[in-house]
C-alpha positions in Angstrom: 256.6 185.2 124.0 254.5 182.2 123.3 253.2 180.8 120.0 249.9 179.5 119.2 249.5 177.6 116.1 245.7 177.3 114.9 245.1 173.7 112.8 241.9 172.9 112.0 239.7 174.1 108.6 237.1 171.1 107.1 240.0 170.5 104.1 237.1 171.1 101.4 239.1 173.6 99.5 241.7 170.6 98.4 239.1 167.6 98.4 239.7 164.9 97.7 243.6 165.0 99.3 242.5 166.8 102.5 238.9 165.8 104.8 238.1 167.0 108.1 241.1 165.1 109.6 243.7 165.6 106.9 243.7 169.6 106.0 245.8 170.8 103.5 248.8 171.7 107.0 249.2 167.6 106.2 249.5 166.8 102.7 252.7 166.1 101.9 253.2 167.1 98.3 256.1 170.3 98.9 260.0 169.6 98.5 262.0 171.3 101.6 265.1 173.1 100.7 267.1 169.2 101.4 264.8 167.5 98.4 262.3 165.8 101.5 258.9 165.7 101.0 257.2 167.4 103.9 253.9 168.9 105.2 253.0 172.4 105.8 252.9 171.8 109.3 256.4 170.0 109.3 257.7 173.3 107.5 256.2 175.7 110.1 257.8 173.8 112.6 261.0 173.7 111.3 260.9 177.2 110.6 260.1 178.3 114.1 262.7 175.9 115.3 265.2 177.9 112.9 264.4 181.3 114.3 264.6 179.9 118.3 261.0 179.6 118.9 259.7 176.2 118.8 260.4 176.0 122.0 257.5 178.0 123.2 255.3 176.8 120.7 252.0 175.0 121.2 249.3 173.8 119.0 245.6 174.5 119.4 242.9 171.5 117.7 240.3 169.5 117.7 240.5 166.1 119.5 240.0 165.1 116.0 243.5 165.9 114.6 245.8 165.5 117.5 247.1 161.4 116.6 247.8 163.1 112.8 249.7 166.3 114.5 251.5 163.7 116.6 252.0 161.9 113.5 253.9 165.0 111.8 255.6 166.6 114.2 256.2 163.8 117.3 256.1 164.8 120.5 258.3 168.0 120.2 255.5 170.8 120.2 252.3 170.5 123.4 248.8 170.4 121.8 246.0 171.9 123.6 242.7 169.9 122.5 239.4 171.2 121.6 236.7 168.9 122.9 234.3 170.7 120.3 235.1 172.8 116.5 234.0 176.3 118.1 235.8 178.7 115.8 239.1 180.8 115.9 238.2 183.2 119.0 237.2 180.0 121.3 240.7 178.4 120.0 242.6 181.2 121.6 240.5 181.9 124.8 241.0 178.3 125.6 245.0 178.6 124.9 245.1 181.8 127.1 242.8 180.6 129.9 245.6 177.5 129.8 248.6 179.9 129.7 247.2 181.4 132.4 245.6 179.0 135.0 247.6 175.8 133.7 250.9 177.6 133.1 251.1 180.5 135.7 252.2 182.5 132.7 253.2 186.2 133.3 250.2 188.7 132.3 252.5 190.9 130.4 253.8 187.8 128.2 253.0 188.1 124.1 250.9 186.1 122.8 251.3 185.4 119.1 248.6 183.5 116.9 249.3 181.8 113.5 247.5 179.3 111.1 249.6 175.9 111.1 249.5 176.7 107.4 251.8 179.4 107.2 253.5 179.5 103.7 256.7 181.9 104.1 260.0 182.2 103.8 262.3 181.3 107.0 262.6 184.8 107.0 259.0 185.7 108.1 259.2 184.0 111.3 262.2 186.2 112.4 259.6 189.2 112.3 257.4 187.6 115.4 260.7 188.8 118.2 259.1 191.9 117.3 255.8 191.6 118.8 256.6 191.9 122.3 258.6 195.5 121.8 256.3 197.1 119.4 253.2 195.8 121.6 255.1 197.8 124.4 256.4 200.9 122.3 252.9 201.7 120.4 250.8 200.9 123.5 248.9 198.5 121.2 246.0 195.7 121.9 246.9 194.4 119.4 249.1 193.7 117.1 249.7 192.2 113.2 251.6 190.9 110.4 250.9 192.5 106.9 252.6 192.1 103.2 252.3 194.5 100.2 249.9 193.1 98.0 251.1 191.8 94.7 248.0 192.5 92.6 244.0 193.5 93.5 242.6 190.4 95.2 239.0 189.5 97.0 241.0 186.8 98.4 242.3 188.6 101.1 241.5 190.7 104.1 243.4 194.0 103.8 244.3 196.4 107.0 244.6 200.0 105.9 246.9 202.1 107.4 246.1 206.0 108.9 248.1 208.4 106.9 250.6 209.8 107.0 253.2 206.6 106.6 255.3 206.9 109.2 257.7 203.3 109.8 260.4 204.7 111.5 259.4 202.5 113.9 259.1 199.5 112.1 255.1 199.7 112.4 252.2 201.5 111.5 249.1 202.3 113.2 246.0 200.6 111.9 242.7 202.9 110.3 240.9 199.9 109.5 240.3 196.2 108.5 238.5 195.4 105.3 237.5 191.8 104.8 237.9 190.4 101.4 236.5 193.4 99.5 235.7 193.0 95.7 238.9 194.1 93.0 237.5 197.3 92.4 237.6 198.0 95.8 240.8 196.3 96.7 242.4 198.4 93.7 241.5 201.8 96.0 242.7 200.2 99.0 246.2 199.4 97.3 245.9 203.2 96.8 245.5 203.4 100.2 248.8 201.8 100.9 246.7 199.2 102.3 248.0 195.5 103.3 247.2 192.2 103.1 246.2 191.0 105.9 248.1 187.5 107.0 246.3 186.1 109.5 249.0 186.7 112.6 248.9 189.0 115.0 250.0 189.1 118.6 248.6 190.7 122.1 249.2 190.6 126.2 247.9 187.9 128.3 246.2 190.4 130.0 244.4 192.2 127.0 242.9 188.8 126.3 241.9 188.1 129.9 240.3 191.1 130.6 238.3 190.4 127.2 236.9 187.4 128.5 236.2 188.9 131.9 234.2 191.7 129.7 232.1 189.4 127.9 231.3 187.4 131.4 233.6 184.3 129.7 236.0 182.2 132.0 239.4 183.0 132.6 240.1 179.4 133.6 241.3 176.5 131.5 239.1 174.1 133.6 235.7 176.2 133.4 236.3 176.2 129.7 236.6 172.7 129.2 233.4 172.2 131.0 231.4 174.4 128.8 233.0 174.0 125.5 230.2 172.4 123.9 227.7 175.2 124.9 230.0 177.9 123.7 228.9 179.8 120.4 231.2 179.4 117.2 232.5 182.4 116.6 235.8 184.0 114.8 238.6 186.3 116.7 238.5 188.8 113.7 234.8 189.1 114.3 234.5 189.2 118.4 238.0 191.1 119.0 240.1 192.4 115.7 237.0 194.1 113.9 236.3 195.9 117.6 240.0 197.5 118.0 240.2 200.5 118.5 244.2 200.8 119.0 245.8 198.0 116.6 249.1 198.1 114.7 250.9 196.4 112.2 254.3 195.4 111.2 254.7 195.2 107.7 256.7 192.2 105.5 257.8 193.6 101.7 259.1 189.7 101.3 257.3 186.9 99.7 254.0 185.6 101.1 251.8 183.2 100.1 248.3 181.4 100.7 248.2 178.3 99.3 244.4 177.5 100.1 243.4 176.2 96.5 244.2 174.1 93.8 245.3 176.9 91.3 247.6 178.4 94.1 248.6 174.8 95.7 250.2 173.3 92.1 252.4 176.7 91.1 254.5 175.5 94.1 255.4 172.0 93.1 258.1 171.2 91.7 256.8 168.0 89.4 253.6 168.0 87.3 252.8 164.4 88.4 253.2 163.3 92.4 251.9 159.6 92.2 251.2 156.9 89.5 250.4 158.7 86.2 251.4 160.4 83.1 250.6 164.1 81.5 251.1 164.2 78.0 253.2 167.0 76.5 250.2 168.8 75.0 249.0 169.3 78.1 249.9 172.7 79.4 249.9 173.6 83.3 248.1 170.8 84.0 249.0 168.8 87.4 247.9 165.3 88.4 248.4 164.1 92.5 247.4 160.8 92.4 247.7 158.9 95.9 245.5 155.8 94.6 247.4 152.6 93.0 245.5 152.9 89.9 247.9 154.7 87.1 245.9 158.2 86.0 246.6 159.1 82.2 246.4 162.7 81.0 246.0 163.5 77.3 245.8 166.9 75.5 243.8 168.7 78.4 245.4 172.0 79.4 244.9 174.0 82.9 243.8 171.2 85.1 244.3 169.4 88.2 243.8 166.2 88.8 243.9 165.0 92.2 242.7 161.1 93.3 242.8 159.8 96.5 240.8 157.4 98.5 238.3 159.6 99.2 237.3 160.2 95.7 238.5 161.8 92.2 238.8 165.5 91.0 238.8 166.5 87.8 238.4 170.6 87.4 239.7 173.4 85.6 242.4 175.6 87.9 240.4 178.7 87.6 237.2 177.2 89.0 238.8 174.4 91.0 237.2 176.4 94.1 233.8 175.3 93.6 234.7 171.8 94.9 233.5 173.2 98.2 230.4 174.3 97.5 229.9 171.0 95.7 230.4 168.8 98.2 228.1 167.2 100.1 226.7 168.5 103.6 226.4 164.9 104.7 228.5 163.6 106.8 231.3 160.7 105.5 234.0 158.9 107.0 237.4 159.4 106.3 238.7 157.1 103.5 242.5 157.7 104.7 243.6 158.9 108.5 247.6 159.2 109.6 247.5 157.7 112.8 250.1 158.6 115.8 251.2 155.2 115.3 251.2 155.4 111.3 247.9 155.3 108.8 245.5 153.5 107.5 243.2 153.5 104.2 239.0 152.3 104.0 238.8 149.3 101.5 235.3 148.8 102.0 232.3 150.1 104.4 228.9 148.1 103.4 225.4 148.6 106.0 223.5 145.5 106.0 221.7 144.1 109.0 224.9 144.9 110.7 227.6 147.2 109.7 231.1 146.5 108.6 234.4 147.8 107.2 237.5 146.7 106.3 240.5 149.2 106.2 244.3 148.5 105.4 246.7 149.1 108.6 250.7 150.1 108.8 251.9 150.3 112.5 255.0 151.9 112.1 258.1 150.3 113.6 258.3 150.8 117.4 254.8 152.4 117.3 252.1 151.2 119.3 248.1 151.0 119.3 246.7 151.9 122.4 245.5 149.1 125.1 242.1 149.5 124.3 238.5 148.3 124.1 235.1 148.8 121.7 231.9 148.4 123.3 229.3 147.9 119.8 232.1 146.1 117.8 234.2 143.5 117.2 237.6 143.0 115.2 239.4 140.7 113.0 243.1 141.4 112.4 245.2 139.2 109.6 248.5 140.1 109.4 250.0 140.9 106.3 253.6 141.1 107.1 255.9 142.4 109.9 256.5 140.8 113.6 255.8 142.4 116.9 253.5 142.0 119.9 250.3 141.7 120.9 247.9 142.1 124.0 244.6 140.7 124.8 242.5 140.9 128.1 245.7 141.4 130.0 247.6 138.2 128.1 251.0 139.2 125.9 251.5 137.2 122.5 253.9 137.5 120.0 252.5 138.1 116.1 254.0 137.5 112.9 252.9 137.3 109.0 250.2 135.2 108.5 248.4 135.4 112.3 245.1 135.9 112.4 243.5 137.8 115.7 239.7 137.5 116.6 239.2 140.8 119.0 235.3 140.2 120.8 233.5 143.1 121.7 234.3 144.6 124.8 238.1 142.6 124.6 240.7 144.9 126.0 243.6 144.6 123.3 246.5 146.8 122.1 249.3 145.9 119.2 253.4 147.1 119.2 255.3 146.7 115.6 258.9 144.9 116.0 259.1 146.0 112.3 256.4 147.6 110.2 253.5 145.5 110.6 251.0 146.0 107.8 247.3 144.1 108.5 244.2 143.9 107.2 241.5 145.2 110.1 237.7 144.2 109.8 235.4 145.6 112.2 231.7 144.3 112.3 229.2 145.9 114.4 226.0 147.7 115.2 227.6 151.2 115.0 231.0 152.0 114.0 232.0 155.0 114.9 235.4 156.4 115.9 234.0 157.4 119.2 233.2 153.7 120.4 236.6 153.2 122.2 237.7 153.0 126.0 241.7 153.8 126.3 243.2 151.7 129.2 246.6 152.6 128.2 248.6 154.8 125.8 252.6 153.8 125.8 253.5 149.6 125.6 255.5 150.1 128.7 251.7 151.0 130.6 250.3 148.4 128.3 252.5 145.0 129.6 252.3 146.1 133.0 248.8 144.8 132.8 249.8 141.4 131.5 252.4 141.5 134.7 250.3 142.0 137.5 247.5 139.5 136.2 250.6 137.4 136.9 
């Protein structure tokens, strides 16, 4: 069996913490069971890992989020990479067309899907051996995970069973999928001994293959990376689960959760205040995350969150915390904070002019490396803060240290390694910055110096 973990999502929902590179799988605001702070997509990992299969695991994402997935979870788990956000279905066809071509993977072989935000117990995970022999018993396309609801929801997608219940072996065959109905509604399909539905499911090699070969789609990793851009955005419960017509599911009667908002998010923490701040005691279930310097003060306001970051400041009642999504703005706006491969970095400043300019504060991890690199519309100014450690330019190795200053021109190849952490102040000044202006000579140091060597 292999495991696909889905990341992406725009991280509205949990503005201003998560943006389109940092969804909520990143924030780092949950205790694990040894007191460290880690992510959602740390836990997944290391819940897989605990249940023996991490080992097949690989993530599916947009080119966008592959340095902070590396930044999470190392080099342990292989990332497939999206050249283009095309939706849930196109994630998978592109992991199976790369099982398949790539991989030389057996057509029989199980494929599980999960979000990278799973929420579970350890316990959860061990239900995924299943897939494989109740795909084979019931004769299944397809296959899912469902829990017992805990109360009416529109939250959720529910997947009704067809009477009579019958588990004796350990799944039940599926009448239909109902997609985040009203309460009234959910209340009869609770009386339907209906599930919720959560989000995983599993199916052949080949039932996917021969999906794509219906709908005239490639079966080939290669073809789809050509036409990824052209493809329609479109969702695997829409194009595939919806159009079942022999599914089953396994059902889970332990805890689940889905920790998409604010209201859901703080029951889990385990402190009403991460950051710099203070809640007074009149203030009842109210929660302040504050990842700014600036100390937040709370008085005598009950059921809110507060949440401050560099991307902005929220200030909403739990119950209709939701709305931030809708509230935002369409337009698009850079990232305030990224977590890098190599560590993070935060925007101190962005200002238009008659050119364009922006200042951000830089920590390259000890041992980490930026890549040997070059910008074509910009150049760079890097003051070093503190830390030691090494730096290339146009194929000539210098050693850096607190206090150096480093004048990048455009189109200057030039890469940095941190002896210890090396915090710096970066300015870049240009016609168009953009994320997107950069030409990678080099990825590791060792490829890096090898430049400086043979120019000698």
């Amino acid at each position: 069996m292999r495991i696909v973990l889905l990341s992406g999502g725009s991280g509205k929902r949990l503005w201003p913490l998560s943006n389109e590179i940092r969804s909520k799988a990143f924030l780092k605001v949950l205790k694990s069971d040894d007191g460290v702070m880690e992510s959602m997509i740390q836990r997944v990992c290391r819940q897989l890992d605990e249940v023996g299969l991490l080992q097949s695991t690989c993530i599916v994402t947009h080119k966008s989020q592959v340095e902070i997935i590396q930044n999470h979870v190392g080099d342990r788990v292989p990332i497939i990479s999206e050249s283009h956000k095309k939706g849930t279905f196109t994630a998978i066809a592109l992991a199976a067309s790369y099982f398949h071509s790539v991989k030389h993977a057996d057509l029989n072989e199980t494929i599980c899907i999960l979000p990278v935000d799973t929420y579970v117990e350890t316990a959860f995970f061990q239900l995924l051996h299943k897939f494989p022999p109740v795909l084979s018993h019931s004769q299944a396309d397809l296959a899912l995970l469902g829990t017992s609801p805990k109360h009416p929801s529109s939250q959720y997608g529910y997947i009704v069973p067809i009477p009579p219940i019958d588990n004796k072996h350990g799944y039940l065959s599926v009448s239909q999928f109902v997609e985040k109905p009203d309460e009234e509604n959910a209340k009869l399909l609770i009386d339907r001994n209906a599930l919720w539905n959560c989000g995983i499911f599993a199916f052949s090699l080949a039932f996917m293959l021969a999906n794509l070969t219906d709908k005239g789609l490639p079966t080939r990793y290669e073809d789809w990376q050509l036409h990824y851009e052209k493809l329609p955005e479109i969702s695997f419960d829409h194009e595939v689960v919806e159009k079942i017509s022999h599914a089953v599911v396994i059902p889970y009667s332990g805890t689940w959760w889905d920790l998409g908002s604010w209201s859901t998010l703080t029951n889990h923490f385990e402190s009403n205040v991460i950051g710099i701040g203070q809640i007074s005691k009149e203030s009842v279930n109210t929660h302040l995350v504050n990842e700014l310097s600036y100390p937040i003060q709370v008085i005598n306001v009950s059921n809110i969150i507060v949440a401050a970051s560099p991307d902005g400041i929220l200030v909403a009642n739990k119950n209709n915390s939701d709305q931030i999504k809708e509230r935002l703005s369409y337009t698009r706006q850079i990232p305030m904070y990224e977590e890098k491969r190599w560590g993070n970095y935060r925007v101190l400043d962005h200002s238009i002019a008659e050119t364009e300019a922006i200042v951000k504060k830089m920590m390259l991890l000890p041992g980490k490396n930026i890549s040997y690199h070059k910008h074509q519309r910009r150049k760079e100014i890097w003051t070093i803060l503190s830390g030691s450690g090494e730096f290339i330019m146009d194929d000539h190795l210098y050693c850096i240290q607190t206090g150096s200053v480093l004048e990048i021109p455009c189109g200057a190849k030039h890469g940095m390694k941190a002896t210890t952490a090396l915090e710096f102040i970066e300015i870049q000044i240009g016609s168009e910055l953009v994320e997107e202006d950069i030409i990678r000579i080099a990825m590791t140091w060792e490829d890096s110096v090898q430049f400086c060597k043979n120019r000698d």
